[in-house]
C-alpha positions in Angstrom: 5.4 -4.1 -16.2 6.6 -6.4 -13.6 5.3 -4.6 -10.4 2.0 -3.5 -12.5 1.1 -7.2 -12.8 2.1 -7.4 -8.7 -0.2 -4.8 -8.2 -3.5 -5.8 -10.3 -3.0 -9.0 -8.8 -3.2 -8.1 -5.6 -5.8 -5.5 -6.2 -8.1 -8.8 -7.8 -7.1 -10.9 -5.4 -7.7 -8.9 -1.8 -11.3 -8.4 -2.8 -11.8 -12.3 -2.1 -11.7 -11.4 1.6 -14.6 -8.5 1.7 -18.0 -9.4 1.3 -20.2 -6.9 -1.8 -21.0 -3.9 0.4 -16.9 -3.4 2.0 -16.3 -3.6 -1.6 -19.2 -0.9 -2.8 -18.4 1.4 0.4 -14.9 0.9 0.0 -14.3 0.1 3.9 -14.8 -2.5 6.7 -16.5 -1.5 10.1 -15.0 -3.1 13.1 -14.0 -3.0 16.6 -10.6 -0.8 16.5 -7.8 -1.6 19.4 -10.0 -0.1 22.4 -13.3 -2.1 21.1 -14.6 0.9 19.5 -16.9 0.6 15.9 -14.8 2.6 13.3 -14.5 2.0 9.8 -11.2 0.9 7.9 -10.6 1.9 4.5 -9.7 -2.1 2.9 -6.4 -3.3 2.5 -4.2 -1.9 -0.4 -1.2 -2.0 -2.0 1.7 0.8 -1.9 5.3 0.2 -3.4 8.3 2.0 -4.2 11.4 1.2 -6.1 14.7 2.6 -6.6 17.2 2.2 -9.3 20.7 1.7 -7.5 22.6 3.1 -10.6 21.5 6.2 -9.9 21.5 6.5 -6.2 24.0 5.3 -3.5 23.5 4.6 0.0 26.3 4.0 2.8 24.0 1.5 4.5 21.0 -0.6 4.7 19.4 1.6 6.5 19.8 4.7 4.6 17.8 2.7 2.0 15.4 1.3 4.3 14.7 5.0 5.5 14.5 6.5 1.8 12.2 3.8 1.1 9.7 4.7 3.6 9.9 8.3 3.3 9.1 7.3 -0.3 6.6 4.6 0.4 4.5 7.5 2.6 4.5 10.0 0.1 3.3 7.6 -2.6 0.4 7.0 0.2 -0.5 10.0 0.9 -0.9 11.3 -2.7 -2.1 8.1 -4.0 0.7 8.0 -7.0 0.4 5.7 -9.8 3.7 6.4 -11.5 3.7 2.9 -13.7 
């Protein structure tokens, strides 16, 4: 419930910073890095959690790795687990 209240929030609250059609089109068109006009899908929200009872790891990086690997398949199928 917790990170489901995170995530509404933020999904409310980012819209504040697009004007009506970014929010009907679902993207932004800008100037990318080498000044050329692409579109950018808006700004969202991806997280990942792990319960420490049930999984160990030697380091902080070993999490930090198992949280991204996590984090991009979450993105890339667009998973709503809560």
């Amino acid at each position: 419930e917790f990170f489901k209240n995170i995530a509404t929030q933020f999904k409310n609250d980012v819209l504040a910073f697009y004007n009506q059609k970014d929010i009907i089109t679902g993207y932004i068109t800008t100037a990318n890095r080498k000044g050329r006009i692409e579109n950018f899908p808006l700004t969202t929200l991806t997280y990942v959690v792990i319960n420490s009872d049930v999984q160990q790891f030697k380091n902080v990086f070993e999490l930090t790795e198992t949280l991204a690997k996590l984090k991009s398949i979450a993105k890339h199928n667009k998973l709503e687990l809560i």
